[in-house]
Backbone bond lengths (Angstrom), bond angles and torsions (degrees), N, CA, C in turn:
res aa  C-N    CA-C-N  psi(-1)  N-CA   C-N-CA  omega(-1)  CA-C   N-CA-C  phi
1 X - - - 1.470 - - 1.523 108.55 -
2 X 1.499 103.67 138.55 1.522 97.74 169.34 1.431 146.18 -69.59
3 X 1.152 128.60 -170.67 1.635 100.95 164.66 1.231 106.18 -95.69
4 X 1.250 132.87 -32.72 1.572 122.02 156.94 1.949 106.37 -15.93
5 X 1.680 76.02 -94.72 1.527 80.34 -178.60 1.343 142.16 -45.75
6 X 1.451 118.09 2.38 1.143 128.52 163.54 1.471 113.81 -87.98
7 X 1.157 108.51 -47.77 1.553 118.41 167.40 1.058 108.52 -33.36
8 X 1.497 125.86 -79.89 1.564 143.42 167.29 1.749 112.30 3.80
9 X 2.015 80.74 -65.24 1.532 89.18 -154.62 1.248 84.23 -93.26
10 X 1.548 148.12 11.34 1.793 104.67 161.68 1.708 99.23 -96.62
11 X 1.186 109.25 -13.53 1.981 97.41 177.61 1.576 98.92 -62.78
12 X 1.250 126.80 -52.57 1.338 120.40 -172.59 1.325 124.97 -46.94
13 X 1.724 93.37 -60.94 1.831 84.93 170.82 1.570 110.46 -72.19
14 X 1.548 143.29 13.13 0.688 120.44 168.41 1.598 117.94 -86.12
15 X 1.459 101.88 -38.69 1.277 108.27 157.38 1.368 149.00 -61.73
16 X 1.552 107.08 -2.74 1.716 136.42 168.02 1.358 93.15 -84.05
17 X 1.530 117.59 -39.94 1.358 116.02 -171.48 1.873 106.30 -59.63
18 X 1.026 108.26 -70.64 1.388 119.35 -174.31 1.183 121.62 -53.46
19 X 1.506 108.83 -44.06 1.707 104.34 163.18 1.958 109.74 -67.88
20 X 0.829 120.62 13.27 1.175 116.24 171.43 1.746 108.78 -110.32
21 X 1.338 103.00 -27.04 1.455 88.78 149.45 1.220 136.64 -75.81
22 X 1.325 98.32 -43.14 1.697 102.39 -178.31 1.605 118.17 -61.24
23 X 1.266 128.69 -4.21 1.110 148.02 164.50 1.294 116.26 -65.59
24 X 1.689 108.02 -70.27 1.552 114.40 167.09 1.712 119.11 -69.32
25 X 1.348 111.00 8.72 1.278 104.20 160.22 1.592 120.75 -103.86
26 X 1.168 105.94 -20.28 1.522 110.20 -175.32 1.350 93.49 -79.46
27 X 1.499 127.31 -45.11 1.722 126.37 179.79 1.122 111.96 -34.32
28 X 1.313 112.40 -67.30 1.932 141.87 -170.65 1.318 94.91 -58.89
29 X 1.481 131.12 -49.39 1.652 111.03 174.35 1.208 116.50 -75.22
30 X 1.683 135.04 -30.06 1.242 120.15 175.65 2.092 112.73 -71.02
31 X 1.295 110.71 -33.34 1.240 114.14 177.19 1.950 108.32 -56.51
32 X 1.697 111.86 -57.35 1.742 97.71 -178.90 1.516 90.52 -60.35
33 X 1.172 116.80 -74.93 1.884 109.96 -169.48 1.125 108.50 -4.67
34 X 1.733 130.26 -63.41 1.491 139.82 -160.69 1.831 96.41 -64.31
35 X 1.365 95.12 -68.20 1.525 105.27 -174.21 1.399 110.32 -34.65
36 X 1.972 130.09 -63.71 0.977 111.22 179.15 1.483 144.59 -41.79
37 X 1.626 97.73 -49.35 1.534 129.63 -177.21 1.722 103.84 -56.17
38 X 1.439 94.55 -9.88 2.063 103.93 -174.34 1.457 76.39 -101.17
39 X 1.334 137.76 -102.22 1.564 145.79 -144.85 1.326 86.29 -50.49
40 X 1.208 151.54 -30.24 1.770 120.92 -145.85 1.579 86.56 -73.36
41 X 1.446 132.11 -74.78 1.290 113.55 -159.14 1.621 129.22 -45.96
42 X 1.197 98.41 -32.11 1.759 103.60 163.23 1.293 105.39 -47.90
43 X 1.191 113.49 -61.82 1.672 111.28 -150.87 1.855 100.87 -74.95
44 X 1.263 98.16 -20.40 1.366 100.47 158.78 1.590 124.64 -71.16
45 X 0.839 125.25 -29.93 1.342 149.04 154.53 1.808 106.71 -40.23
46 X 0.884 88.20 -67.65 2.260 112.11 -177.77 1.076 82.09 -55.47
47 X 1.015 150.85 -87.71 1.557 157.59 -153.01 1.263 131.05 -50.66
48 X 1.852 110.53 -28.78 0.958 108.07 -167.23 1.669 99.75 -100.32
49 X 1.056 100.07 -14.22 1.782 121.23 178.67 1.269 111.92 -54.98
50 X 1.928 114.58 -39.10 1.144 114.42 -156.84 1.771 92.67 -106.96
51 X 1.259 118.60 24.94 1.509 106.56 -170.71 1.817 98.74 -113.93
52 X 1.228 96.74 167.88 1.937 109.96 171.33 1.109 113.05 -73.42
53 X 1.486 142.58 129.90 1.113 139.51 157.81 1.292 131.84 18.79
54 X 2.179 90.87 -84.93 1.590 95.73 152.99 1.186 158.28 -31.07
55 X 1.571 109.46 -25.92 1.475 130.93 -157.02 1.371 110.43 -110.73
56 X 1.642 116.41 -6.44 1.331 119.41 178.36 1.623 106.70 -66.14
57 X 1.247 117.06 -30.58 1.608 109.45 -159.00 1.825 105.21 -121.26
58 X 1.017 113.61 4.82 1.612 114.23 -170.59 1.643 94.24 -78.97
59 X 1.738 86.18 136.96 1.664 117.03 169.56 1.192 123.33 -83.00
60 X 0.809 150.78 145.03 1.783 113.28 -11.53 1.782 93.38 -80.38
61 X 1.678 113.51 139.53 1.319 136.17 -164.20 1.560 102.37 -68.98
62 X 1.083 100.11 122.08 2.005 122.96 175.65 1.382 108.98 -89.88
63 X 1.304 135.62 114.43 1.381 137.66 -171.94 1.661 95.06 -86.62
64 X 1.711 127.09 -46.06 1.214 98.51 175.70 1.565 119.63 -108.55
65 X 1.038 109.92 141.68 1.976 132.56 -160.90 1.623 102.95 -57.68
66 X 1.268 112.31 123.01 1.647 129.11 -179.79 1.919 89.27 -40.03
67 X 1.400 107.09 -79.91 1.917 98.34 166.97 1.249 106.51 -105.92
68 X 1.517 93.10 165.16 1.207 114.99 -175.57 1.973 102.39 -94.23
69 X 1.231 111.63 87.87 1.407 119.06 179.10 1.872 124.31 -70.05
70 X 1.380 99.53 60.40 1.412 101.58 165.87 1.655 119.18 -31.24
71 X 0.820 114.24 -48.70 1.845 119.33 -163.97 1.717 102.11 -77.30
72 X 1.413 112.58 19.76 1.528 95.50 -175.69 1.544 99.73 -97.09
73 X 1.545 107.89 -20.26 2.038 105.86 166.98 1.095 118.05 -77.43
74 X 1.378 125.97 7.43 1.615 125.24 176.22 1.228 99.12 -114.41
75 X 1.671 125.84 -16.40 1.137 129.56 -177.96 1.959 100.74 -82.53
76 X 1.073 86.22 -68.05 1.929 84.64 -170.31 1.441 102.42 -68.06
77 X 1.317 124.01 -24.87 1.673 89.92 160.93 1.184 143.52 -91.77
78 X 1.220 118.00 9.98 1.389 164.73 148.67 1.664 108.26 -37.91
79 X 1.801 92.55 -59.78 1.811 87.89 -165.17 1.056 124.68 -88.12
80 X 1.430 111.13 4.64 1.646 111.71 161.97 1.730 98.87 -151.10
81 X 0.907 92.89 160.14 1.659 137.17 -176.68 1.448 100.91 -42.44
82 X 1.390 131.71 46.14 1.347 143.17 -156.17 1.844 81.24 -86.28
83 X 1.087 130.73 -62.52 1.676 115.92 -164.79 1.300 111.42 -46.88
84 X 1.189 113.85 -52.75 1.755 117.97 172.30 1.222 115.17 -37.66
85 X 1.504 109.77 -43.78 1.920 109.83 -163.67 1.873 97.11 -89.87
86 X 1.299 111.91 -21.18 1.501 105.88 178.76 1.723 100.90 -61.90
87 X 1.423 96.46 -67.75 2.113 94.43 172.00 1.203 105.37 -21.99
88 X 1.107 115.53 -83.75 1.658 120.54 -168.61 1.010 107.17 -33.08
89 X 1.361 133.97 -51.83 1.443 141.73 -154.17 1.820 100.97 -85.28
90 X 0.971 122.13 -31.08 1.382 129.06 150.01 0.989 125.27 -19.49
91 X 1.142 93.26 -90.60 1.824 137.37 -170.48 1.819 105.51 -66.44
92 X 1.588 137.27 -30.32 0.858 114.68 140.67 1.434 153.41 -78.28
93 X 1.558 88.74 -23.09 1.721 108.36 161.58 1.773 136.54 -44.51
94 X 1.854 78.05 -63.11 1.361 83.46 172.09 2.031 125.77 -91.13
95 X 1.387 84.45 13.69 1.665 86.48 178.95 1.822 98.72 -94.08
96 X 1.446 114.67 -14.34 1.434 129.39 -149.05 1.374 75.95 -97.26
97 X 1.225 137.11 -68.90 1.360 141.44 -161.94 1.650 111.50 -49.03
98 X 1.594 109.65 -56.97 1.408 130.87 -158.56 1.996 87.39 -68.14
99 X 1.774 112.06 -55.37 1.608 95.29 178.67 1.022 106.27 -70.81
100 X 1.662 151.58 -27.28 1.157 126.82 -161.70 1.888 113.39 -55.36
101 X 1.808 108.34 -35.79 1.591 118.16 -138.89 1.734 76.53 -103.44
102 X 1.282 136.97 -39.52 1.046 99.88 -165.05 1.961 90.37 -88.07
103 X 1.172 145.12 -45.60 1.017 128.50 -164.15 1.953 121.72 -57.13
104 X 1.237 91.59 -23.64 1.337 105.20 165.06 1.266 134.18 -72.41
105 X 1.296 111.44 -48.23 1.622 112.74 -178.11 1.735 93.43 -89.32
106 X 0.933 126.61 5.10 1.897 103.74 156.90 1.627 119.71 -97.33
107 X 1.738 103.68 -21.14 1.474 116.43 175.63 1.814 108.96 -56.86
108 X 1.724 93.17 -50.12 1.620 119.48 -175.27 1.887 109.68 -81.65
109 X 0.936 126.87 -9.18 1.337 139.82 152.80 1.638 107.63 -45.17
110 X 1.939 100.42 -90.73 1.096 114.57 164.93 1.813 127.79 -24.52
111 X 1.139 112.28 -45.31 1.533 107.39 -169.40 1.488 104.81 -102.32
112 X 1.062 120.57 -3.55 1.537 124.60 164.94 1.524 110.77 -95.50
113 X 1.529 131.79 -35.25 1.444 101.34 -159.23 1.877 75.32 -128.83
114 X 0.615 128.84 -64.29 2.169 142.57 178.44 2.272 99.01 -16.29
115 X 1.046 117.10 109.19 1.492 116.03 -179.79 1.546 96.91 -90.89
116 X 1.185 122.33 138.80 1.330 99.81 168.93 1.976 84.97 178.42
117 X 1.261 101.36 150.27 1.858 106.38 -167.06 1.327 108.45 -73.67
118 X 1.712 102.89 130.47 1.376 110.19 176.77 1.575 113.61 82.69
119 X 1.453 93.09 10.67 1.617 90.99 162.38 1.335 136.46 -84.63
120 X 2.151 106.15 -0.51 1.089 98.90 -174.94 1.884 102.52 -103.16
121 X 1.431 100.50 -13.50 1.683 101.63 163.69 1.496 119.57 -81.99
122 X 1.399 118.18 -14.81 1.993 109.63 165.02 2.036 96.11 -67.60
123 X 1.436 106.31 -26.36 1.951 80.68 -162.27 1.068 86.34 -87.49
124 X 1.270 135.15 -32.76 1.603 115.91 175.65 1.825 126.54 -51.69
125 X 1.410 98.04 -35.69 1.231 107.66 161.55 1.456 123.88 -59.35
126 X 1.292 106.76 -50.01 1.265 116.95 168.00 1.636 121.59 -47.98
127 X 1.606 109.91 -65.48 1.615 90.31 164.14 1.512 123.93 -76.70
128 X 1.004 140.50 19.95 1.455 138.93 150.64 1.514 104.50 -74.87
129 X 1.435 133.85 -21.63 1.437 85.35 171.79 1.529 93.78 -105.93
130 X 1.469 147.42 50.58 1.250 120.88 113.91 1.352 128.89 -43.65
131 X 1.215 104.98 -18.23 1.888 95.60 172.88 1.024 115.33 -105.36
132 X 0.923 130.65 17.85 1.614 120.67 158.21 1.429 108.66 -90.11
133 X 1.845 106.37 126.44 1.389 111.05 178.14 1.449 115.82 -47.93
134 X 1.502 109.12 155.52 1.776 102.69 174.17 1.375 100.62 -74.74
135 X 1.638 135.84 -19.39 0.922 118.25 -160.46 1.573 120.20 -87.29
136 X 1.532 100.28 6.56 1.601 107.61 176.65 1.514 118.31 -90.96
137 X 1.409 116.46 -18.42 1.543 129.40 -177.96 1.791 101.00 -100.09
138 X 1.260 116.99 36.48 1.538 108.15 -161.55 1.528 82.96 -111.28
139 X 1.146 147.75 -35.49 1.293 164.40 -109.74 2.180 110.69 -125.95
140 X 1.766 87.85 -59.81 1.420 108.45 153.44 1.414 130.38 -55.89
141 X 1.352 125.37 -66.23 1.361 148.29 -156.66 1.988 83.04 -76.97
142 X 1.295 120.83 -33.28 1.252 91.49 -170.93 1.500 116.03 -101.76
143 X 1.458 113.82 4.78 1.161 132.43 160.43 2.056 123.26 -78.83
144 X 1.280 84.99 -21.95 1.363 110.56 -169.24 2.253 98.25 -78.63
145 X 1.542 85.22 -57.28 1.547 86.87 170.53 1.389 131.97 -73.08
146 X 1.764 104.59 -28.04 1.457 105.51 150.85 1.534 140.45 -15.29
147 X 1.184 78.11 -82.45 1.835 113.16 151.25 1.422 132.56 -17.05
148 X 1.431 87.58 -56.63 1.575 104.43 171.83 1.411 127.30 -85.05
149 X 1.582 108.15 0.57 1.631 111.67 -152.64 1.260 148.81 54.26
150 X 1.856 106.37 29.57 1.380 128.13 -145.79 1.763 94.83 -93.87
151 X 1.583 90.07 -32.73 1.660 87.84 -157.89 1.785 128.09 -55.95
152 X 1.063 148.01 171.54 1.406 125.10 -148.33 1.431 132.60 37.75
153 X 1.396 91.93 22.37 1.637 94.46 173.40 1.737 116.12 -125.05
154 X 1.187 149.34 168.72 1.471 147.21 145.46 1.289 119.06 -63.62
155 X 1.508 133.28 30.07 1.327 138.49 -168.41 1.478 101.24 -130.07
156 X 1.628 124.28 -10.89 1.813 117.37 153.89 1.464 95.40 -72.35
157 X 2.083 136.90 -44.77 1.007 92.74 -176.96 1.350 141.71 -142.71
158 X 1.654 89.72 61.10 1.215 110.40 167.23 2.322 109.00 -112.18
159 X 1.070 104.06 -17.37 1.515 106.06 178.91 1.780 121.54 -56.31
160 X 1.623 82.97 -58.37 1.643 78.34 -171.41 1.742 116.01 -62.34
161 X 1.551 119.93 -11.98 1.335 104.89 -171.44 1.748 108.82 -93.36
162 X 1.297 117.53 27.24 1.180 141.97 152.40 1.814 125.04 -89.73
163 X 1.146 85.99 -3.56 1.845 84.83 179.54 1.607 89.14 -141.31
164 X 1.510 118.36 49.07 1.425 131.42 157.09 1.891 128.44 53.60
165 X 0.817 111.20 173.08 1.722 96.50 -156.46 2.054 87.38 -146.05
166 X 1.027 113.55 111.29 1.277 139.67 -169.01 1.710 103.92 -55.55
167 X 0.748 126.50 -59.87 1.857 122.99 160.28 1.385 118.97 -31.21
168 X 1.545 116.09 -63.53 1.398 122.35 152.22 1.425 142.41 -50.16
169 X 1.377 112.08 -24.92 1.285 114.45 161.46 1.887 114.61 -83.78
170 X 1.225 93.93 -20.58 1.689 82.95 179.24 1.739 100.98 -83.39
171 X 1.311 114.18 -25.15 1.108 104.95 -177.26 1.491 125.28 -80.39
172 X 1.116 116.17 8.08 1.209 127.13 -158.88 1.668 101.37 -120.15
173 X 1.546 104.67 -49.60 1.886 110.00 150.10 0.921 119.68 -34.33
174 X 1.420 135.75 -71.26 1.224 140.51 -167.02 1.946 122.29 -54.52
175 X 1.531 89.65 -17.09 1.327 97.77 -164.92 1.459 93.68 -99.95
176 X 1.503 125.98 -42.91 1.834 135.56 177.39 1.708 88.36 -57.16
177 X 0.833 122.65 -48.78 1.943 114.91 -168.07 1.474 97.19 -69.48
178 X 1.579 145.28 -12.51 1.052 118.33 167.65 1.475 120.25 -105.64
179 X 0.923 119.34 -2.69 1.844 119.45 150.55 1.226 119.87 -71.84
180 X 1.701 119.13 125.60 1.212 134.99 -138.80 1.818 96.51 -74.66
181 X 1.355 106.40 139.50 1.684 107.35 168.08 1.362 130.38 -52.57
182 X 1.856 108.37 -26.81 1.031 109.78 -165.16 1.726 112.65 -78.18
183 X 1.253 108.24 -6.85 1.397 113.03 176.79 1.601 101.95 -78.13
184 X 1.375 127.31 -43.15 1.659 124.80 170.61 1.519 114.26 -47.24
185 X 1.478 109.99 -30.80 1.648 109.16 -174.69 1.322 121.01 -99.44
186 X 1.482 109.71 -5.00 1.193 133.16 162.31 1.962 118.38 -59.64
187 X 1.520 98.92 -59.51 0.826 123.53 -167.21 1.671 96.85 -79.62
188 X 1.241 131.24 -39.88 1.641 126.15 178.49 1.882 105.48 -64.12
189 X 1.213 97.76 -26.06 1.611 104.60 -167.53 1.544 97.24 -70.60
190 X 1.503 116.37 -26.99 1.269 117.72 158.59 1.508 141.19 -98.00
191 X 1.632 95.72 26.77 1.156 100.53 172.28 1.570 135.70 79.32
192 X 1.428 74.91 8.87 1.888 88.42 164.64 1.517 119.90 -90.77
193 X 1.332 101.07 142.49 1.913 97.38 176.83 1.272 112.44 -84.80
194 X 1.494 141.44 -156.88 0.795 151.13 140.40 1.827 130.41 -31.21
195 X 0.752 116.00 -85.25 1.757 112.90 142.10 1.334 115.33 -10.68
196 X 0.790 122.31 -87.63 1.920 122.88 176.89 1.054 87.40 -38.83
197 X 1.446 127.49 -89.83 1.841 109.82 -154.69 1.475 106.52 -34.92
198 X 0.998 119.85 -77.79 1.474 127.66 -168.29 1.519 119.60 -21.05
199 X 1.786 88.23 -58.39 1.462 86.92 -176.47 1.576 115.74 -98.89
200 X 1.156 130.32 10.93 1.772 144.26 151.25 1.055 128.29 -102.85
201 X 1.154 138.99 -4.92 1.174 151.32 -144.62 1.826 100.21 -140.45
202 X 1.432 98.09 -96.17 1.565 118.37 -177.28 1.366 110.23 -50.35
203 X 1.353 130.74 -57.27 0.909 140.46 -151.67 1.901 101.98 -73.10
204 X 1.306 119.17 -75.93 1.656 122.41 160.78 1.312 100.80 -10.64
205 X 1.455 131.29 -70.80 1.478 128.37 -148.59 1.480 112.86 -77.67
206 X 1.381 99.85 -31.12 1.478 111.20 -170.81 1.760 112.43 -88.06
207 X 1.069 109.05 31.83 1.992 121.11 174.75 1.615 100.20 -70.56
208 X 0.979 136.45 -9.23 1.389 121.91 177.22 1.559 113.32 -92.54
209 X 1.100 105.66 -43.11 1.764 128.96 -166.32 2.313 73.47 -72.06
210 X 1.091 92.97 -83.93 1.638 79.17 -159.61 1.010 127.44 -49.33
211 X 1.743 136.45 -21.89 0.773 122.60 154.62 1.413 130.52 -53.42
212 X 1.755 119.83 -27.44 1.602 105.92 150.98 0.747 137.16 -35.46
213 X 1.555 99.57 -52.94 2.446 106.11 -178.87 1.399 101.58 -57.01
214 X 1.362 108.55 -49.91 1.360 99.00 -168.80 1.730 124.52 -75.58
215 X 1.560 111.79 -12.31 1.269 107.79 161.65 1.691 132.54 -72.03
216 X 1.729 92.47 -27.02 1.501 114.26 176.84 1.859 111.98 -90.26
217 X 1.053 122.09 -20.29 1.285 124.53 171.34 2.073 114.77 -67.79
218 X 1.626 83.53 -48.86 1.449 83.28 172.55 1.381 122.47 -79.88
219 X 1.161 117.62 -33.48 1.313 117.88 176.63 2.065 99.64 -50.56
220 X 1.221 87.27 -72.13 2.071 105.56 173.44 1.515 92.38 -3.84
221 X 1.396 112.92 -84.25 1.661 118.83 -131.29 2.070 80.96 -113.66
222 X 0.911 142.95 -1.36 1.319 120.73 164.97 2.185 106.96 -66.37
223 X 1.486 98.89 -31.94 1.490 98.64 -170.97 1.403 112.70 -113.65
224 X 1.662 113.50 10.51 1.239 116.73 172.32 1.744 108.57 -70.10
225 X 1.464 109.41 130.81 1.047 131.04 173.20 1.604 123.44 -111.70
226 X 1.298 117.14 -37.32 1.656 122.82 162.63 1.499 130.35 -32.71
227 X 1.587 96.53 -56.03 1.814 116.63 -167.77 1.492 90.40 -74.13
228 X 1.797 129.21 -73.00 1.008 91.21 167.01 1.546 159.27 -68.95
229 X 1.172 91.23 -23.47 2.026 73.16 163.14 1.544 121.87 -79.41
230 X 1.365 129.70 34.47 1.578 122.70 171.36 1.648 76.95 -121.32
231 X 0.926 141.82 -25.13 1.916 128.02 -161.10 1.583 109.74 -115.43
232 X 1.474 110.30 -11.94 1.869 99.62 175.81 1.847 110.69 -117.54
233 X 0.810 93.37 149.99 1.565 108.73 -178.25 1.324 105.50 -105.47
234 X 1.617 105.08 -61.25 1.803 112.85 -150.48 1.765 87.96 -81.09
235 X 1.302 115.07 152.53 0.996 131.74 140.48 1.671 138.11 -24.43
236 X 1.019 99.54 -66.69 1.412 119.81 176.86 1.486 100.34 -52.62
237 X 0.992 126.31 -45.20 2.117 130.10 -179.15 1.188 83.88 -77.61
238 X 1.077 133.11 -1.73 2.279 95.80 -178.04 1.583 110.43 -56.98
239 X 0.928 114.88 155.73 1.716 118.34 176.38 2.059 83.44 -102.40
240 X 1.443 98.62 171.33 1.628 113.94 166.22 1.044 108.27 -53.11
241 X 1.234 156.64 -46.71 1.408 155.90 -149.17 1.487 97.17 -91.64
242 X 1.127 135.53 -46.24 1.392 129.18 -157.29 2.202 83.24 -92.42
243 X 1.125 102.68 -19.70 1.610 86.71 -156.89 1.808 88.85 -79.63
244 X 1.604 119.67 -15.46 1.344 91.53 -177.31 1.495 116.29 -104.86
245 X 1.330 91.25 10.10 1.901 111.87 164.64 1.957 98.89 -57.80
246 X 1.315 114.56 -26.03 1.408 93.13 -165.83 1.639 107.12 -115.03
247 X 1.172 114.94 29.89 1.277 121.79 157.01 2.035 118.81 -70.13
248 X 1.790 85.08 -20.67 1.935 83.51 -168.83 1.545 79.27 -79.80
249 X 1.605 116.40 131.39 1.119 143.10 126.01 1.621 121.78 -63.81
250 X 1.894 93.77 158.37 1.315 100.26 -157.49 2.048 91.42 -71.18
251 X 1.251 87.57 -51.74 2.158 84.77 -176.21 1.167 99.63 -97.01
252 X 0.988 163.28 -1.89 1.573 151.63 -155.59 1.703 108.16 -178.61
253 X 1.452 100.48 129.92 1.327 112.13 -167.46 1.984 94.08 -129.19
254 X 1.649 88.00 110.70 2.014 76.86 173.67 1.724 120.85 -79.01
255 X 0.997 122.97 62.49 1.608 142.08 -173.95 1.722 92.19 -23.75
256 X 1.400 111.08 -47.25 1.823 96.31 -176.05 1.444 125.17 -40.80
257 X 1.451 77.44 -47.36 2.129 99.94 -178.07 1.315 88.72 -67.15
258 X 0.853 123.21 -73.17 1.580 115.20 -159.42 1.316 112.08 -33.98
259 X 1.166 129.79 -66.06 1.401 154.83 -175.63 1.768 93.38 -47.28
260 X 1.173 103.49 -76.29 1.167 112.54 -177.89 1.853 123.84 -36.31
261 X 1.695 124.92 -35.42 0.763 127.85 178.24 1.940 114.81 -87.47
262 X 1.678 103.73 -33.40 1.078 105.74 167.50 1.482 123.11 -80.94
263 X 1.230 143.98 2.75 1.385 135.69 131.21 1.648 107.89 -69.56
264 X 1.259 130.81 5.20 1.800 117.97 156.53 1.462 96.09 -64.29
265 X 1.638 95.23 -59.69 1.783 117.93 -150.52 1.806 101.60 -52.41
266 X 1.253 99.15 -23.46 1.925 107.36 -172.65 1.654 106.39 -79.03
267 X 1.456 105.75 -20.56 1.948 102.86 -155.67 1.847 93.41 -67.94
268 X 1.720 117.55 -35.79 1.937 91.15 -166.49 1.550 91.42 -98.66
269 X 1.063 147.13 18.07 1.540 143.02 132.81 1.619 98.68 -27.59
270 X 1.586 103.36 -97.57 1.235 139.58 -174.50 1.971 112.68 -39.64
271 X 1.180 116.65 -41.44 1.294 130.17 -176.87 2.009 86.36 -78.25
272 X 1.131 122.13 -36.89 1.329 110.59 -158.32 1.934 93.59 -91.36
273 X 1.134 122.04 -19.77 1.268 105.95 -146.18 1.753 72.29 -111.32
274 X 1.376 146.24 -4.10 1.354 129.39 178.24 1.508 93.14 -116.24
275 X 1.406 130.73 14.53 1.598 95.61 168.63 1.911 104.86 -125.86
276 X 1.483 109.80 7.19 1.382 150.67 164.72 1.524 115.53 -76.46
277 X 0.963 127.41 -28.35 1.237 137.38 -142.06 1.278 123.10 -86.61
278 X 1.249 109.66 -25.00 1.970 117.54 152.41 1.049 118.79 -95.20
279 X 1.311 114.39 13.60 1.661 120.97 168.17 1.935 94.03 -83.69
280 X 1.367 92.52 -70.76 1.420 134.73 -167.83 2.108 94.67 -34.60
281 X 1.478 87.05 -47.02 1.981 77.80 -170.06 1.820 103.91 -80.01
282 X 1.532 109.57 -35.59 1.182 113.26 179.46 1.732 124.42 -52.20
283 X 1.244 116.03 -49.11 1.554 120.92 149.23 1.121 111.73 -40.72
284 X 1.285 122.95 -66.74 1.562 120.53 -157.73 1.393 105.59 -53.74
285 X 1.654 121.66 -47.05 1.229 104.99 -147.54 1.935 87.67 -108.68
286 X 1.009 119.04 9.98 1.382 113.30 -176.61 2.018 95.54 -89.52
287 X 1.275 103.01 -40.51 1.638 122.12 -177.18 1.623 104.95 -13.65
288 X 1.614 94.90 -68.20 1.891 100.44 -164.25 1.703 100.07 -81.38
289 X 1.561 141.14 16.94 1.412 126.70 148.04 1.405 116.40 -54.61
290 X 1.389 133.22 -45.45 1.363 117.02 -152.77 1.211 89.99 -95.52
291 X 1.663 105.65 -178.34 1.901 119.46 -174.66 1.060 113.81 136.68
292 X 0.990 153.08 121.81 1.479 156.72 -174.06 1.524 99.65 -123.07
């Protein structure tokens, strides 16, 4: 080779080189760019939590607070009945969670490994009513509980996630169809029924996929605010979400408190969705492998 041609070829790769930085530099600035434009309102959030009354709205706007008012989370959770609505918020969460995974993975059992006629037009049925807006069954379901004498109670919404939630069961299919059959025939050759597989078999392997439902279930109904305010009246049933619905006053809204109590309401979000979280991606993205 010449020295020309050596020349040639180290500018080139030097210049493959550099455009390969300049690539990973434009990435890395559009990625913090993204990131900030995500955290700024939080941290706006943090900020406004820790400020005086006064100081929420003064012009031109100060991102950090004249003091730093620790006592405004002992204050706003203080001024209402926040322990009561955490129970609640509990107690429907984790009742929402516990029916979602088992009512689901036996629905999603069935239509993944169970042969039987017209099982592939019930899941079709089944994802058709993902499209039906929620806001058309809002009308029924609460006429339906009417009916029953449910309303003012936590039993509109903790019931229905016992008779399974159609997103979750497909998602939970998709994931039973990619664990190999031959482990089901393995396991019948020993005399397990249905049940045993499920719950020795399916269930062990499938910790990623459920930990989705269960990251998305709780997330769902820890910040659902709709269901309860069409189904509680009394006080005492408010869940967190509806209880910090009543911080807006008719003339005056103390935004500190507010702020202040809803970064409480955010901490087992955040604790759940960062110590979950290689469960959480592993489901997700393992989900669309199986399918025949």
């Amino acid at each position: 080779m010449s020295t020309s041609s050596a020349v040639r070829l180290q500018k080139s790769l030097l210049g493959l080189r550099n455009r390969a930085i300049l690539w990973k530099v434009i990435i890395y600035f559009l990625l913090i760019t993204l990131s900030i434009s995500f955290v700024l309102p939080f941290m706006w959030m943090v900020s406004t939590s820790l400020k005086q009354s006064q100081d929420v709205f003064t012009y031109p706007p100060s991102f950090f607070p004249n003091s730093f008012e620790w006592q405004n989370y002992i204050k706003g959770w203080n001024v209402l009945p926040f322990d009561t609505f955490l129970n609640n918020s509990l107690i429907v969460t984790f009742s929402n969670v516990i029916g979602n995974l088992i009512s689901c993975s036996l629905v999603a059992y069935g239509f993944a490994r169970l042969k039987g006629r017209g099982r592939d037009i019930l899941f079709l049925l089944l994802l058709a009513t993902l499209m039906i807006p929620r806001e058309v069954t809002i009308i029924p379901r609460f006429l339906m509980f009417s009916w029953f004498g449910m309303t003012n109670t936590l039993w509109p919404l903790v019931l229905p996630a016992w008779f399974g939630y159609a997103f979750f069961i497909f998602l939970l299919r998709q994931f039973f169809m990619g664990i190999p059959l031959d482990l089901d025939n393995a396991a019948r050759i020993d005399g397990a029924n249905n049940w045993q597989i499920l719950t020795q078999v399916i269930i062990p392997l499938s910790q990623p996929a459920l930990a989705s439902v269960a990251i998305f279930a709780f997330i769902g109904n820890w910040s659902n605010l709709l269901d309860p305010l069409i189904y509680l009246r009394s006080t005492e049933l408010y869940t967190l979400a509806l209880g910090l619905n009543l911080f807006r006053g008719q003339n005056f809204t103390q935004f500190n408190l507010l702020m202040a109590v809803s970064i409480i309401t955010l901490i087992p979000v955040l604790l759940v969705f960062f110590f979950s979280q290689k469960l959480f991606v592993q489901g997700v993205s393992l989900t669309g492998m199986g399918g025949r």
